[in-house]
PyMOL commands that place a pseudoatom at each C-alpha (Angstrom):
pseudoatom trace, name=CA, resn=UNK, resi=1, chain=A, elem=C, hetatm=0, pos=[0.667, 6.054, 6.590]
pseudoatom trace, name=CA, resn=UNK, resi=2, chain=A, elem=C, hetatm=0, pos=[4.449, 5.645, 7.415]
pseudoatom trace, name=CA, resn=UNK, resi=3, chain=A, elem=C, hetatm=0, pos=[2.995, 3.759, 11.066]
pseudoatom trace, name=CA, resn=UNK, resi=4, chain=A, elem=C, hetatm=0, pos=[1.136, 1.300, 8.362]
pseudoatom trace, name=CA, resn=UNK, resi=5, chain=A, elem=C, hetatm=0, pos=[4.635, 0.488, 6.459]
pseudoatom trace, name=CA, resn=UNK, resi=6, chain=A, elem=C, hetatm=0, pos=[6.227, 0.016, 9.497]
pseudoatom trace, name=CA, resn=UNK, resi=7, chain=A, elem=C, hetatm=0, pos=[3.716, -2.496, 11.029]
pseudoatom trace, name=CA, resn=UNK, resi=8, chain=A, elem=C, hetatm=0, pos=[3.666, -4.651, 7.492]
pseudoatom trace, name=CA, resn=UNK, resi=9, chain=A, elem=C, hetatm=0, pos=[7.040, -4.492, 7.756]
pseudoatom trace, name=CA, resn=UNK, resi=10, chain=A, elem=C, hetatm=0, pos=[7.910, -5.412, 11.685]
pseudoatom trace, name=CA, resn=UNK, resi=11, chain=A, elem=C, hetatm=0, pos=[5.105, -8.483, 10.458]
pseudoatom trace, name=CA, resn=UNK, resi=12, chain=A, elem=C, hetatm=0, pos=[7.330, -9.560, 7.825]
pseudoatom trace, name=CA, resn=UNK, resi=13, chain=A, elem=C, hetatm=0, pos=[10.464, -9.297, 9.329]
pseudoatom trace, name=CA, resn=UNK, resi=14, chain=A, elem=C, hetatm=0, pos=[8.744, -11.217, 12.809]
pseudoatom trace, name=CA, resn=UNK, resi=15, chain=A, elem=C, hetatm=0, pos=[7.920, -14.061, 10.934]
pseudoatom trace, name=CA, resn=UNK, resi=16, chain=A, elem=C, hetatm=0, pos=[10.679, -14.816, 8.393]
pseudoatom trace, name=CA, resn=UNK, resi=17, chain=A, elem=C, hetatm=0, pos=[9.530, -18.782, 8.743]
pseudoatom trace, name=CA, resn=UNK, resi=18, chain=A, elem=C, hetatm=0, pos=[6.453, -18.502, 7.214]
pseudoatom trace, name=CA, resn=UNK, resi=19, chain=A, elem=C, hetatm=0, pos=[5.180, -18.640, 3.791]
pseudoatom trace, name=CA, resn=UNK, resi=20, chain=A, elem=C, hetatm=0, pos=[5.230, -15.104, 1.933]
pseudoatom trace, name=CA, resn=UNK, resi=21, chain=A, elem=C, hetatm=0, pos=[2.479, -15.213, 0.041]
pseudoatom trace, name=CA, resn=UNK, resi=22, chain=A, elem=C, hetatm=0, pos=[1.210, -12.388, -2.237]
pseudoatom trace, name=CA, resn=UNK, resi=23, chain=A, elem=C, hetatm=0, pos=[-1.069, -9.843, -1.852]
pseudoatom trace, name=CA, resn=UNK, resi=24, chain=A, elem=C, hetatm=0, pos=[-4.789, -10.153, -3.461]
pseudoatom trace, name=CA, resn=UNK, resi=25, chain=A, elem=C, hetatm=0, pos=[-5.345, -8.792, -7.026]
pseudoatom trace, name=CA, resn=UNK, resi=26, chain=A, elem=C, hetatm=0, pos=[-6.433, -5.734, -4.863]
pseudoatom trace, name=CA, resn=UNK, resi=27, chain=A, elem=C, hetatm=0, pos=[-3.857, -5.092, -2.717]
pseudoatom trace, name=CA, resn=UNK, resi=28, chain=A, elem=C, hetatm=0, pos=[-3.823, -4.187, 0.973]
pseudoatom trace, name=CA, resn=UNK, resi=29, chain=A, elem=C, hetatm=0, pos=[-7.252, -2.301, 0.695]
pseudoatom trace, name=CA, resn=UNK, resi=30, chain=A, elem=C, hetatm=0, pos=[-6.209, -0.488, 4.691]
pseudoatom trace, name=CA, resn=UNK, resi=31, chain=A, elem=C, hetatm=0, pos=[-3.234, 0.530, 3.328]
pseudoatom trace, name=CA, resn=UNK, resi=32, chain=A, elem=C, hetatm=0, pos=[-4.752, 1.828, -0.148]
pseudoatom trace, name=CA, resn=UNK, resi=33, chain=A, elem=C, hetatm=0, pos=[-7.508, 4.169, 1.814]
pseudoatom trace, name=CA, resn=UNK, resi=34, chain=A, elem=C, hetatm=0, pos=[-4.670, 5.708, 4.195]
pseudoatom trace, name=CA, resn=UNK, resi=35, chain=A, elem=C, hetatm=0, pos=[-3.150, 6.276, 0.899]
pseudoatom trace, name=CA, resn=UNK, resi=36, chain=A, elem=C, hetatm=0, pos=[-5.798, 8.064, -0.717]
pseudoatom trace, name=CA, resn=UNK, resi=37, chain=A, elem=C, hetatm=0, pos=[-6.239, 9.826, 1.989]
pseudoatom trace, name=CA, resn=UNK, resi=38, chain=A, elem=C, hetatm=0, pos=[-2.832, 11.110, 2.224]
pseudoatom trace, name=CA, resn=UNK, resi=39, chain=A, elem=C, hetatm=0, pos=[-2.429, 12.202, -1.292]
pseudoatom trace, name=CA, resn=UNK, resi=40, chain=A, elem=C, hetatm=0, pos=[-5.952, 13.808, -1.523]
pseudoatom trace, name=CA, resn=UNK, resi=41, chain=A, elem=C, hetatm=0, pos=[-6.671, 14.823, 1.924]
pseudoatom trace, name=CA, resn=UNK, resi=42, chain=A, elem=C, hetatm=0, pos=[-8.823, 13.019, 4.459]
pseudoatom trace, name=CA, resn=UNK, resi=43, chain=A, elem=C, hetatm=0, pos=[-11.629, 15.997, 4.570]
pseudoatom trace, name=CA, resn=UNK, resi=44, chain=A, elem=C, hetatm=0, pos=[-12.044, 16.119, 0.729]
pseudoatom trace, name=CA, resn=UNK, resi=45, chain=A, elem=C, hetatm=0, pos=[-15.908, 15.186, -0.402]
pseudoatom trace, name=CA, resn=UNK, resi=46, chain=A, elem=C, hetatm=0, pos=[-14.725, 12.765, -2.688]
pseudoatom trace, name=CA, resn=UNK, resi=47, chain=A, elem=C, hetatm=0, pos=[-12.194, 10.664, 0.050]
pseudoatom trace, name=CA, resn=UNK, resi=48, chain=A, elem=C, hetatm=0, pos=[-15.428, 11.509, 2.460]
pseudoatom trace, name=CA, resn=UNK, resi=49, chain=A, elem=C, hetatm=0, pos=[-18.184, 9.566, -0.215]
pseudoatom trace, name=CA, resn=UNK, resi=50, chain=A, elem=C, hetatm=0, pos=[-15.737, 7.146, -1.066]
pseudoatom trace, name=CA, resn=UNK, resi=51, chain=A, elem=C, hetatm=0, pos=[-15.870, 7.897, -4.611]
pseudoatom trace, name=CA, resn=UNK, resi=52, chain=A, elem=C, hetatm=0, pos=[-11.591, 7.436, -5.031]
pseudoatom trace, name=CA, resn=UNK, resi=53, chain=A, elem=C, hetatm=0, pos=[-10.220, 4.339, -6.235]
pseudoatom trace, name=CA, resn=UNK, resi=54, chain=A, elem=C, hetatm=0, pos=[-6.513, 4.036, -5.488]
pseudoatom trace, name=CA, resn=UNK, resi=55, chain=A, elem=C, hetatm=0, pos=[-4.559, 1.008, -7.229]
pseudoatom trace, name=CA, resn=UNK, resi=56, chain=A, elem=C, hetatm=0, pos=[-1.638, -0.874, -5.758]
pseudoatom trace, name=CA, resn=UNK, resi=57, chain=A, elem=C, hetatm=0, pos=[1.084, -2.969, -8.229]
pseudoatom trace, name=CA, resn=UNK, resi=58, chain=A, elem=C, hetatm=0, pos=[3.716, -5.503, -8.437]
pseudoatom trace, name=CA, resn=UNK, resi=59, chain=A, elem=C, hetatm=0, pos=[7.522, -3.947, -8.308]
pseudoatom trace, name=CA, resn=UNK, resi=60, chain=A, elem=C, hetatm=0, pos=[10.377, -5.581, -7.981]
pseudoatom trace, name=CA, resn=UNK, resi=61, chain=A, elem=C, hetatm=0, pos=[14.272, -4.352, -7.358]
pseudoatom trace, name=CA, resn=UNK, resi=62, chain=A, elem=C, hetatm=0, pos=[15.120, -2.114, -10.210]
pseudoatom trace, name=CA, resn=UNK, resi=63, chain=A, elem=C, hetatm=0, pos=[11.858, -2.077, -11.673]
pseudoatom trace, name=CA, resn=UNK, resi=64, chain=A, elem=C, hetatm=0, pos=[11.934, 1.901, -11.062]
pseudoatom trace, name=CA, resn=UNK, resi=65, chain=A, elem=C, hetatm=0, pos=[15.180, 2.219, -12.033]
pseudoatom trace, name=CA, resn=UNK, resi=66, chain=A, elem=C, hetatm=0, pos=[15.898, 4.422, -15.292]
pseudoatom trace, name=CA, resn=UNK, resi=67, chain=A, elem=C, hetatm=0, pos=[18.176, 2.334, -17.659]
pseudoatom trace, name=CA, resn=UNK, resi=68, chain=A, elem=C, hetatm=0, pos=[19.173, 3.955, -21.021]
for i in range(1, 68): cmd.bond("trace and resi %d" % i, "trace and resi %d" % (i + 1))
show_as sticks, trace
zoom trace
């Protein structure tokens, strides 16, 4: 998974120029089944039968930030 983040971001940073556009309404589906396999473990029946749905969202800076 890290190897994935790392290639989207060596893309990004390659080609500053172009338009950033964002992702479709269903994310970066390669990146969302390495996911699900990571977190659930790639020999699990269900990862295996494809019958996990993963879902991938909009953050921006501080969005995860606690503020009281």
């Amino acid at each position: 998974m890290i190897s994935v983040i790392i290639d989207v971001w060596l893309v990004n940073v390659s080609f500053r120029s172009r338009v950033k556009e964002y992702l479709p309404i269903v994310g970066l589906a390669d990146f969302n089944k390495l996911r699900a396999k990571l977190i659930f473990g790639a020999d699990r029946p269900a990862i295996q039968g494809e019958r996990v749905a993963t879902v991938q969202c909009l953050c921006s800076l501080g969005s995860h930030e606690g503020r009281g």
